[in-house]
Structure formats: structure tokens, C-alpha cells
PDB file of N, CA, C and O in Angstrom:
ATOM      1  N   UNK A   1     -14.211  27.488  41.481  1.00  0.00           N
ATOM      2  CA  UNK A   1     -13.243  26.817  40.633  1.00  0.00           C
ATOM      3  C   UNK A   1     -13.892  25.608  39.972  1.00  0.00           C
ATOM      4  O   UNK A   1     -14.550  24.732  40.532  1.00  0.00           O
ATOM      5  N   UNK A   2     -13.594  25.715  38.697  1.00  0.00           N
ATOM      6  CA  UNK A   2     -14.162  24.236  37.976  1.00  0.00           C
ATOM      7  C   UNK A   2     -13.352  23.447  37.629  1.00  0.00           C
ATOM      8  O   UNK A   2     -12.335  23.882  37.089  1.00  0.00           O
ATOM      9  N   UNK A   3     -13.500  22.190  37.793  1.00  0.00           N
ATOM     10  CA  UNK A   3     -13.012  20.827  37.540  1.00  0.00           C
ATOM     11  C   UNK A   3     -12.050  21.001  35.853  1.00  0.00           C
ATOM     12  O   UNK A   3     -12.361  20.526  34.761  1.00  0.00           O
ATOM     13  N   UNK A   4     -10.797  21.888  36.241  1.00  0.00           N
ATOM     14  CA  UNK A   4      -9.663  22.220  35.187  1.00  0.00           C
ATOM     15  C   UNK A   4      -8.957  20.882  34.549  1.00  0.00           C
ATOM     16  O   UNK A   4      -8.552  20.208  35.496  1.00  0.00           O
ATOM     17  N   UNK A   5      -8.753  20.446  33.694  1.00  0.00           N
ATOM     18  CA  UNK A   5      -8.434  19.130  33.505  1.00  0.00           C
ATOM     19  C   UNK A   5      -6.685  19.476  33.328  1.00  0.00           C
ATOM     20  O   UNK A   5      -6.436  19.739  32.152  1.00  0.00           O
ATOM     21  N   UNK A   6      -5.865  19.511  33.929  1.00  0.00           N
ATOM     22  CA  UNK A   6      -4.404  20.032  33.633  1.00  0.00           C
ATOM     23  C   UNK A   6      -3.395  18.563  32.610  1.00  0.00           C
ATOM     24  O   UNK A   6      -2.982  17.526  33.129  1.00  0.00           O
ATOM     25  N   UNK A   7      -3.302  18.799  31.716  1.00  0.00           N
ATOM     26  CA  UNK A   7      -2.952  17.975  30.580  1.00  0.00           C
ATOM     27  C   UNK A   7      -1.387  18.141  30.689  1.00  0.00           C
ATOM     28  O   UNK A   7      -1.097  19.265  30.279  1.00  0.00           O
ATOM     29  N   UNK A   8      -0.080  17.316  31.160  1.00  0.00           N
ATOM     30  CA  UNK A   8       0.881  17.062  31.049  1.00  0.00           C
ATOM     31  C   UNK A   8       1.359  16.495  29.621  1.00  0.00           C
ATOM     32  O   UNK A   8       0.758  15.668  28.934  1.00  0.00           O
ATOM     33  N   UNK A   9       2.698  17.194  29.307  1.00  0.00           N
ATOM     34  CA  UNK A   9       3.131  17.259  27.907  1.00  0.00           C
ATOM     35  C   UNK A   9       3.597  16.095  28.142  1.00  0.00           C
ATOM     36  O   UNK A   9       4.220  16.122  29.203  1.00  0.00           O
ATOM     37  N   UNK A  10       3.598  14.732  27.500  1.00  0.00           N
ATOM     38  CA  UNK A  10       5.046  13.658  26.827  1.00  0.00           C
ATOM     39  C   UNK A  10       6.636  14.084  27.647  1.00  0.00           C
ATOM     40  O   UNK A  10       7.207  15.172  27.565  1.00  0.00           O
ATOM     41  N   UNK A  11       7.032  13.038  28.315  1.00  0.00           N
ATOM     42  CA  UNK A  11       8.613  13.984  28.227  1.00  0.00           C
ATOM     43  C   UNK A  11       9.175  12.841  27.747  1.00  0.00           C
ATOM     44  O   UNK A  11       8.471  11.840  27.617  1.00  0.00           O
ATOM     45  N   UNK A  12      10.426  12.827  27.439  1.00  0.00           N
ATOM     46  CA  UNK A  12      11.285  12.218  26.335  1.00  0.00           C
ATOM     47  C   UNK A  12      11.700  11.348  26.765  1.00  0.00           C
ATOM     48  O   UNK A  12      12.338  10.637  25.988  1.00  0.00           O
ATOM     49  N   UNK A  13      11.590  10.895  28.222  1.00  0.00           N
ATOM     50  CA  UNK A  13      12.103   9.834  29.364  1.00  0.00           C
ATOM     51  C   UNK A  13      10.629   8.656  28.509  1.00  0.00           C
ATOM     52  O   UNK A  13      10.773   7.662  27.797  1.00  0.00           O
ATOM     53  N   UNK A  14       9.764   9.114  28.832  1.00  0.00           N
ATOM     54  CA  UNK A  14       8.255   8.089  28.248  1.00  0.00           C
ATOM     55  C   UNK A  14       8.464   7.456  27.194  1.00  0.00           C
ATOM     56  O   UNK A  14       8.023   6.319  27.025  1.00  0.00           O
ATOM     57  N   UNK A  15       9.432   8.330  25.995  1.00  0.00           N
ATOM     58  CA  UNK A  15       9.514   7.364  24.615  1.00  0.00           C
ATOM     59  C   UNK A  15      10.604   6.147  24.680  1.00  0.00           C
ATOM     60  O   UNK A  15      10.951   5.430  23.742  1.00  0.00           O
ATOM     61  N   UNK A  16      10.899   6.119  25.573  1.00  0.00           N
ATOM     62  CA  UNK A  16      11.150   4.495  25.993  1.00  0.00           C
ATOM     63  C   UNK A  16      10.563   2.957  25.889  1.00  0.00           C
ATOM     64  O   UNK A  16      11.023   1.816  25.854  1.00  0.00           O
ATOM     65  N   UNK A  17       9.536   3.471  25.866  1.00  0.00           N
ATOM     66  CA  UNK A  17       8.609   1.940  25.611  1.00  0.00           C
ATOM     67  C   UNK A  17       7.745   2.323  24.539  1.00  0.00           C
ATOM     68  O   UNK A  17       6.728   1.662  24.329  1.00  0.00           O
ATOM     69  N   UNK A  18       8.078   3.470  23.726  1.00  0.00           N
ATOM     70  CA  UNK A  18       7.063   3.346  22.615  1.00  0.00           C
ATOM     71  C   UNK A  18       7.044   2.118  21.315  1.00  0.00           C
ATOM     72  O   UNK A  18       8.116   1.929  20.740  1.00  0.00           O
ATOM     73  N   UNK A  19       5.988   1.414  20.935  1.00  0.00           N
ATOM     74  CA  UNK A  19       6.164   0.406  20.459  1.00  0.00           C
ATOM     75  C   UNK A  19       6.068   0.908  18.808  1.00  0.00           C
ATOM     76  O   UNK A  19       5.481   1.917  18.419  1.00  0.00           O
ATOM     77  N   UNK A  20       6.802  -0.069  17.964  1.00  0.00           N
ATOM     78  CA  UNK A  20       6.582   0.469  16.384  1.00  0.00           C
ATOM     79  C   UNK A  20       5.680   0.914  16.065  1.00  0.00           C
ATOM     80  O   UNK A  20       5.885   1.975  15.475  1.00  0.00           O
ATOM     81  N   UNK A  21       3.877   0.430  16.209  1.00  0.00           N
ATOM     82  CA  UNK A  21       2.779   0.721  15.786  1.00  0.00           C
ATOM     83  C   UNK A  21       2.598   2.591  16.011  1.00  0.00           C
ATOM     84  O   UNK A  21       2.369   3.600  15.346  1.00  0.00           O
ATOM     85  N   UNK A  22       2.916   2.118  17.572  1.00  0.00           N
ATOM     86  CA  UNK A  22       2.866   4.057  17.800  1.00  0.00           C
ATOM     87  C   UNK A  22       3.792   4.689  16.725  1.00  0.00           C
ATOM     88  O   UNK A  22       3.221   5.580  16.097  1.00  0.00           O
ATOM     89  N   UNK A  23       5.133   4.444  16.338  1.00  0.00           N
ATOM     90  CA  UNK A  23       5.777   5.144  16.025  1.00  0.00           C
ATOM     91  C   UNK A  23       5.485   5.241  14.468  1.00  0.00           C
ATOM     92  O   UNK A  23       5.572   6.202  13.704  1.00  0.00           O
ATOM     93  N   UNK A  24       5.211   4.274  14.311  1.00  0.00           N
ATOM     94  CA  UNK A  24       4.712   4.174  12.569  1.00  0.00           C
ATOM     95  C   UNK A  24       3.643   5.205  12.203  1.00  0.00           C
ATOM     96  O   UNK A  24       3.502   5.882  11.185  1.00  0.00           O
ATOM     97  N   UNK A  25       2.798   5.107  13.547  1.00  0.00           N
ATOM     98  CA  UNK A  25       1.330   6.187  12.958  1.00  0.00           C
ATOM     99  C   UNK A  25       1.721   7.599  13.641  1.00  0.00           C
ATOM    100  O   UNK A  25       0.944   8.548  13.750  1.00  0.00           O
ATOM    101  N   UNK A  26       3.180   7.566  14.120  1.00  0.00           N
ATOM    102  CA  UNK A  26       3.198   9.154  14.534  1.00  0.00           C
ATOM    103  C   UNK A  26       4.353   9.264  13.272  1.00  0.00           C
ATOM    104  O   UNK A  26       3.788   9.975  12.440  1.00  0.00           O
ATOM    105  N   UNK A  27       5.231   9.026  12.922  1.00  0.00           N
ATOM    106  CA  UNK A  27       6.326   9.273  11.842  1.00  0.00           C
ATOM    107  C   UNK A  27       5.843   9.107  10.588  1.00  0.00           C
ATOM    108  O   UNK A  27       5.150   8.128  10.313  1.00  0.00           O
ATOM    109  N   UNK A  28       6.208  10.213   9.532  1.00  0.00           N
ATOM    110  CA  UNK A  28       5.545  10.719   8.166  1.00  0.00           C
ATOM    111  C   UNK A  28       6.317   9.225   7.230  1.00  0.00           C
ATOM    112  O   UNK A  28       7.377   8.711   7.586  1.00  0.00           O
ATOM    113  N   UNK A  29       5.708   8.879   6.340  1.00  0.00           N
ATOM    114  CA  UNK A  29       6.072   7.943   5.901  1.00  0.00           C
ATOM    115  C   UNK A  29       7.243   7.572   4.888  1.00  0.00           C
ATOM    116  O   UNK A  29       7.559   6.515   4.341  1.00  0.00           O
ATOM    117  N   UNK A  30       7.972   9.388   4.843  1.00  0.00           N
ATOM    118  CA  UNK A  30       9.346   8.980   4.020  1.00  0.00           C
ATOM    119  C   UNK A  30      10.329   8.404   4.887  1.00  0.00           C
ATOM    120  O   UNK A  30      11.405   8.051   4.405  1.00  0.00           O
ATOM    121  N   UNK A  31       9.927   8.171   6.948  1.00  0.00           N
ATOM    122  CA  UNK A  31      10.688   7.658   7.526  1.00  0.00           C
ATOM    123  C   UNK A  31      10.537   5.930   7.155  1.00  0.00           C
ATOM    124  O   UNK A  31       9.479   5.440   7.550  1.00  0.00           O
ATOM    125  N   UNK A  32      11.355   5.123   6.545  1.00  0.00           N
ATOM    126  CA  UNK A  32      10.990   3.779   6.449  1.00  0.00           C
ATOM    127  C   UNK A  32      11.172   2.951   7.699  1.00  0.00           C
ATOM    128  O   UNK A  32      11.850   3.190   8.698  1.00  0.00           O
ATOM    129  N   UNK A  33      10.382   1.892   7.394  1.00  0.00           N
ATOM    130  CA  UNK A  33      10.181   0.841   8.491  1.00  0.00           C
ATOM    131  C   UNK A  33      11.392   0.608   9.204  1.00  0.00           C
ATOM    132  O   UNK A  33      11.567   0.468  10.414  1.00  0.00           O
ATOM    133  N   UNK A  34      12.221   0.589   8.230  1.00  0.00           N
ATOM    134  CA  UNK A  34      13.443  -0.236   9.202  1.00  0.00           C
ATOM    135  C   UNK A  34      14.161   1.013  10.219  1.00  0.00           C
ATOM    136  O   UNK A  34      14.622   0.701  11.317  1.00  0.00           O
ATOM    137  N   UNK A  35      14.190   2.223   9.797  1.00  0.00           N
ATOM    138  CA  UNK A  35      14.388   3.405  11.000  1.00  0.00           C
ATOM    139  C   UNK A  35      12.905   3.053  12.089  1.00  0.00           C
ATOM    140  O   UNK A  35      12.941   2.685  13.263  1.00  0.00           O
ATOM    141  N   UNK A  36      12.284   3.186  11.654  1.00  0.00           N
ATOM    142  CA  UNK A  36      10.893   3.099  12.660  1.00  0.00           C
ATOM    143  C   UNK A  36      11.160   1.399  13.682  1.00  0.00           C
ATOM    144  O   UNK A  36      11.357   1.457  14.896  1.00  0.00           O
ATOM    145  N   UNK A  37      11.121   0.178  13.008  1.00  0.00           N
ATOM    146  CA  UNK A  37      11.739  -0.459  14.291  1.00  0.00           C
ATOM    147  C   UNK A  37      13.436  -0.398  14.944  1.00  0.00           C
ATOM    148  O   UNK A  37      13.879  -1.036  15.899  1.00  0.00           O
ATOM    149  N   UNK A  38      14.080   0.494  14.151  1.00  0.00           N
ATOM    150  CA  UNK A  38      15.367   0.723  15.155  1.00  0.00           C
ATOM    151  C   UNK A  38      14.851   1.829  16.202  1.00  0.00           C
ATOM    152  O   UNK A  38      15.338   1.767  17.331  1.00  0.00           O
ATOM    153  N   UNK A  39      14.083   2.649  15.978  1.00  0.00           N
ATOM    154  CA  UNK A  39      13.734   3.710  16.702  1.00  0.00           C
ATOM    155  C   UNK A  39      12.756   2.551  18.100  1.00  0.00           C
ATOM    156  O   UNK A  39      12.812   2.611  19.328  1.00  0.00           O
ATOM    157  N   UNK A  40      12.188   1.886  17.447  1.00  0.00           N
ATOM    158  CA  UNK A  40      11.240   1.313  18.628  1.00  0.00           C
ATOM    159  C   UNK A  40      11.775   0.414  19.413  1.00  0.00           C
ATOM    160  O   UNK A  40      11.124  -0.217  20.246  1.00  0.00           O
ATOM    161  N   UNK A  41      13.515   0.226  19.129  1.00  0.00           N
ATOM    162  CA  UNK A  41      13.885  -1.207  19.581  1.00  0.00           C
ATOM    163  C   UNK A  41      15.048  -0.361  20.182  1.00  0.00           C
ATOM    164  O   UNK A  41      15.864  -0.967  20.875  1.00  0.00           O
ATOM    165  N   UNK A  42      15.180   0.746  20.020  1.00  0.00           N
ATOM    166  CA  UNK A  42      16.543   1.509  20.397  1.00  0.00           C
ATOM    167  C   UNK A  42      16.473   2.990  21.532  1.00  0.00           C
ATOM    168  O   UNK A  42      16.142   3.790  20.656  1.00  0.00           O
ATOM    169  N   UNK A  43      16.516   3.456  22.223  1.00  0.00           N
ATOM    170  CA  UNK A  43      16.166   4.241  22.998  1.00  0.00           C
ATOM    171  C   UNK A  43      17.061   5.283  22.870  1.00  0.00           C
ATOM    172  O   UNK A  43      16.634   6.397  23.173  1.00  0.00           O
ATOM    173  N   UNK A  44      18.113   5.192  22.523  1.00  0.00           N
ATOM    174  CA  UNK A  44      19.747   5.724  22.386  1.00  0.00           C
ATOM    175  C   UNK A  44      19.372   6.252  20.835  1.00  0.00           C
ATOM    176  O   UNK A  44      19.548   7.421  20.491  1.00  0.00           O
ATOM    177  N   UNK A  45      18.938   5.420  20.131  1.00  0.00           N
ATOM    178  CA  UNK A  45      18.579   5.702  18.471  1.00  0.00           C
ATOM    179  C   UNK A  45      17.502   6.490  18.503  1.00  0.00           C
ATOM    180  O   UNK A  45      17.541   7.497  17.797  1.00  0.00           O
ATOM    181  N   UNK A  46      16.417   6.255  19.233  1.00  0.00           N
ATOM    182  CA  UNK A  46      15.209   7.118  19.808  1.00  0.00           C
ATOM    183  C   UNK A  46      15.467   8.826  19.642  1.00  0.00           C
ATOM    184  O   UNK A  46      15.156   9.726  18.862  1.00  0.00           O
ATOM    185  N   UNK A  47      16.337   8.616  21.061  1.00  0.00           N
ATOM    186  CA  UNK A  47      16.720  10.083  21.292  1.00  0.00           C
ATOM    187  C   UNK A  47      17.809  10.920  20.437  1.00  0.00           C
ATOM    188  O   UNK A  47      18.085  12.098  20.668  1.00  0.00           O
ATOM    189  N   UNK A  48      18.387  10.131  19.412  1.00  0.00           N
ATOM    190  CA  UNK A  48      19.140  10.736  18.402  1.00  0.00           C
ATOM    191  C   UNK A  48      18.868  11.294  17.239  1.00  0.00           C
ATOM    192  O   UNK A  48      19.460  12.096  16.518  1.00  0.00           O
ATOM    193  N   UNK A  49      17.646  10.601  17.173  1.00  0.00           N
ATOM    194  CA  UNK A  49      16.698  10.713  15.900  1.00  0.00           C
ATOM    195  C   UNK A  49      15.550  11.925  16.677  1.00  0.00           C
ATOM    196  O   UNK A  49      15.034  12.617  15.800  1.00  0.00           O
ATOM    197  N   UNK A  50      15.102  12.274  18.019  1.00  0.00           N
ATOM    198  CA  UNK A  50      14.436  13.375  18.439  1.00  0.00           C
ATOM    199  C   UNK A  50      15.299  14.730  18.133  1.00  0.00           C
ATOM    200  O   UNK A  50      14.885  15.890  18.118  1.00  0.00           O
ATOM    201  N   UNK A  51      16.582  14.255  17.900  1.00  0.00           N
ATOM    202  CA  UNK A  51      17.472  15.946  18.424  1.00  0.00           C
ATOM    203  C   UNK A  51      17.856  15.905  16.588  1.00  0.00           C
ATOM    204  O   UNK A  51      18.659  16.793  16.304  1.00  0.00           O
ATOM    205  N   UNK A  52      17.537  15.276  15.700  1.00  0.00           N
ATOM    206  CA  UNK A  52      18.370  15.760  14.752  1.00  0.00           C
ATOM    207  C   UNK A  52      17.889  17.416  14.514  1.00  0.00           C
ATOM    208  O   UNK A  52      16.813  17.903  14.862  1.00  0.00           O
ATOM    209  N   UNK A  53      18.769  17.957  13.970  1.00  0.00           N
ATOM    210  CA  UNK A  53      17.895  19.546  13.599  1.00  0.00           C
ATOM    211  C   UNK A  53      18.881  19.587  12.113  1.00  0.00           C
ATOM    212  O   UNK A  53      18.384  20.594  11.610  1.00  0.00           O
ATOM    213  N   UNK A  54      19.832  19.179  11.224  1.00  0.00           N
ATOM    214  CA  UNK A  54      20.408  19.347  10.631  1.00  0.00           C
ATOM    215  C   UNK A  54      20.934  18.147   9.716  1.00  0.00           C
ATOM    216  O   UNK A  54      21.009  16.966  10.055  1.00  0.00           O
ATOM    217  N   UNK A  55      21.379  18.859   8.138  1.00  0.00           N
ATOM    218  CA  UNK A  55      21.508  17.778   7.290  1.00  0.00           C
ATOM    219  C   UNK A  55      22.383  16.861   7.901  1.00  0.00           C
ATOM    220  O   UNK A  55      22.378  15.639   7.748  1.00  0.00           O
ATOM    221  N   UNK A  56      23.287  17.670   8.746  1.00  0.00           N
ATOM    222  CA  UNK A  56      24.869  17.063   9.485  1.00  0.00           C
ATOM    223  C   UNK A  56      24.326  15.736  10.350  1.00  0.00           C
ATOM    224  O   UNK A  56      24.871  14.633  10.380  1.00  0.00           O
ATOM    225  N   UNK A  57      23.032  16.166  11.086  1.00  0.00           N
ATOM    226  CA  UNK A  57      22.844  15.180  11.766  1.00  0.00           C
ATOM    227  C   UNK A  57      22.224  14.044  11.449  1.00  0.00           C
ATOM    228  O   UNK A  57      22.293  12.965  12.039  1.00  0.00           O
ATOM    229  N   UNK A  58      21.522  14.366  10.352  1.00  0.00           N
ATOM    230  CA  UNK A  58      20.910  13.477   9.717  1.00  0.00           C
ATOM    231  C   UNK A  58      22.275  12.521   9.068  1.00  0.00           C
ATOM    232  O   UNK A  58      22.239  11.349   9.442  1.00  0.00           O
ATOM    233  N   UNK A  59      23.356  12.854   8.231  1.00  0.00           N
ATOM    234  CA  UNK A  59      24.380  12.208   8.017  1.00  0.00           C
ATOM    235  C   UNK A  59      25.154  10.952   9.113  1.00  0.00           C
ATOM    236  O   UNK A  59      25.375   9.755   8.928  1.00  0.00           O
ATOM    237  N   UNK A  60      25.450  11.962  10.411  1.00  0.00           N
ATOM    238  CA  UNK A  60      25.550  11.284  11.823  1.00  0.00           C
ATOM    239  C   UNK A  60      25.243   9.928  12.175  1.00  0.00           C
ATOM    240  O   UNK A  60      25.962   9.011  12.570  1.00  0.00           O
ATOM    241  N   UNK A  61      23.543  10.039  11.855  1.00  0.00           N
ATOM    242  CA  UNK A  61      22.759   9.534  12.691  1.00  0.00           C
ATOM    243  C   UNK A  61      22.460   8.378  11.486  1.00  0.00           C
ATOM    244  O   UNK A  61      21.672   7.487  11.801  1.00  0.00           O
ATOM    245  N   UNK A  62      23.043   8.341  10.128  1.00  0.00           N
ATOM    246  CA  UNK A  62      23.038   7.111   9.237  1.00  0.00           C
ATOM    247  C   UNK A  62      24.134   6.809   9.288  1.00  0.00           C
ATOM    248  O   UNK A  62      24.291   5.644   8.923  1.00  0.00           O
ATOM    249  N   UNK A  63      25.240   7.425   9.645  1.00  0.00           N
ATOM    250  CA  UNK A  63      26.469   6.297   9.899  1.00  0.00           C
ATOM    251  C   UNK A  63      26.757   5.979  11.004  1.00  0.00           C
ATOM    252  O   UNK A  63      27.811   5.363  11.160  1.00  0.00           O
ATOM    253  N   UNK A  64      26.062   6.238  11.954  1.00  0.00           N
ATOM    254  CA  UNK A  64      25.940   5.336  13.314  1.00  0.00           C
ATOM    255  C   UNK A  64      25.131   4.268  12.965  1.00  0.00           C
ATOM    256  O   UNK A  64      25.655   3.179  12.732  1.00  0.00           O
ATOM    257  N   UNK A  65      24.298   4.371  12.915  1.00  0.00           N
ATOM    258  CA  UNK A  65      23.135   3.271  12.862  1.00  0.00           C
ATOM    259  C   UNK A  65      23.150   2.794  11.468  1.00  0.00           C
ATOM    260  O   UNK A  65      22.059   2.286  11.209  1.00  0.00           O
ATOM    261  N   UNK A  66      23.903   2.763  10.544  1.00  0.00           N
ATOM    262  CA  UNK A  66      24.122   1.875   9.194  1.00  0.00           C
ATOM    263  C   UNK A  66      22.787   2.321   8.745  1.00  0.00           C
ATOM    264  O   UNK A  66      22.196   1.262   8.956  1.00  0.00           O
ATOM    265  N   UNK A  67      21.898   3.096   8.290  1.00  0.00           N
ATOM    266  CA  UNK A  67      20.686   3.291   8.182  1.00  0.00           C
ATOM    267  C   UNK A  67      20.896   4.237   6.977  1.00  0.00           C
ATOM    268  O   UNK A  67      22.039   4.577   6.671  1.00  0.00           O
ATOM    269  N   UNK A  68      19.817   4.670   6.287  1.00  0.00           N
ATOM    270  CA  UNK A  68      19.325   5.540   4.947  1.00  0.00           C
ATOM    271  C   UNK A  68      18.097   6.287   5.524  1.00  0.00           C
ATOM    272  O   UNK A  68      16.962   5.939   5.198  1.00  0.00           O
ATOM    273  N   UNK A  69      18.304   7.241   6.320  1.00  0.00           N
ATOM    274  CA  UNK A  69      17.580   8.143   6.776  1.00  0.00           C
ATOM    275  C   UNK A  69      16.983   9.273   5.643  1.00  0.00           C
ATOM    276  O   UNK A  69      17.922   9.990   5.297  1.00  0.00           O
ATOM    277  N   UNK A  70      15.980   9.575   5.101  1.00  0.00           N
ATOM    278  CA  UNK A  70      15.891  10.725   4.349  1.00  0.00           C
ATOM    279  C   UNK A  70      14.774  11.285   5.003  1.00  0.00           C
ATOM    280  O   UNK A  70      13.716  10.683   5.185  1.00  0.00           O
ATOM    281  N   UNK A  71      15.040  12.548   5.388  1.00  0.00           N
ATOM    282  CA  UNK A  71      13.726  13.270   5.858  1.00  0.00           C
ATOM    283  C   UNK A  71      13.193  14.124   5.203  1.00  0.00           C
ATOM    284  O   UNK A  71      14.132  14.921   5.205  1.00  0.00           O
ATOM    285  N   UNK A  72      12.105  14.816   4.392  1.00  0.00           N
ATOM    286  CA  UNK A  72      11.389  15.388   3.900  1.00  0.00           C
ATOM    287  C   UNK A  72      11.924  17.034   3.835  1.00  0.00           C
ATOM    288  O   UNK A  72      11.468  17.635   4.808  1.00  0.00           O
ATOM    289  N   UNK A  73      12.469  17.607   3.264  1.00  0.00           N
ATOM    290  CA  UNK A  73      12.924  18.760   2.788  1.00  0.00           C
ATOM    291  C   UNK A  73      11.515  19.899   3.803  1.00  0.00           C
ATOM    292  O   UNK A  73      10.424  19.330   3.853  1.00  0.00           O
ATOM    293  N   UNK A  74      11.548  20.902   4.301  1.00  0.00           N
ATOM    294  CA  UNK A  74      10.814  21.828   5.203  1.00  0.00           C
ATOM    295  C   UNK A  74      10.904  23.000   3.971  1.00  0.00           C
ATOM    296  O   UNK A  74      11.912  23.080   3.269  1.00  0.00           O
ATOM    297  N   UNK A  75       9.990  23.703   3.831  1.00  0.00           N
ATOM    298  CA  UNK A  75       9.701  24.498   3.212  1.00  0.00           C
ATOM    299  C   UNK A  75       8.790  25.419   3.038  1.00  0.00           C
ATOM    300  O   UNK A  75       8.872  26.197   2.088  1.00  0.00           O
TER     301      UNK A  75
END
């Protein structure tokens, strides 16, 4: 047996202390700053903004958080 290096995925409990810088250089840049430090200052906003899957939620998730969310059209 050789020295297997077993690499554990991120779990969603960890993005808790992620700080803006991380989140800035992991989020595409039509996310603006001011979602990126609510996301880094918010954990609740964090995980709301991980589950969007839909325009609906995207709507949601700017009238909770008073925010202008636009995410990049998939295609």
C-alpha cells in the first residue's frame, strides 16, 4: 500500500468563517462586493446564496437581504 493522500471535500458547516478575500477570489465577478461582504459577514445569507438554484430564488434571496443579486445567465 502507498502513502494514498485521501482529500476531504469542503462541507458547508466550514463556510462559516470564510473571509471576503476568499469569497471575492472564489465568486465570478457579476456577484458585487456588497453581496460578497454580506455573504462573508452572514452565515444564514451564506447558506442561502449556496442553495439558490432558481430565478425565484434569486428574487427571494434580494428581498430578504435588500440586495441586487444578478447572476450570470447558464448556457
Amino acid at each position: 500500500m502507498g502513502d494514498a493522500i485521501q482529500s476531504t471535500p469542503a462541507m458547508p458547516e466550514e463556510l462559516g468563517d470564510i473571509s471576503y478575500e476568499e469569497l471575492r477570489a472564489r465568486l465570478p465577478q457579476e456577484v458585487g462586493d456588497e453581496i460578497v461582504r454580506l455573504l462573508a459577514n452572514s452565515a444564514e445569507a451564506l447558506e442561502d446564496f449556496a442553495t439558490i438554484q432558481t430565478e425565484q430564488d434569486i428574487a427571494n434571496f434580494n428581498k430578504k437581504y435588500g440586495v441586487n443579486l444578478v447572476l450570470p445567465a447558464e448556457g
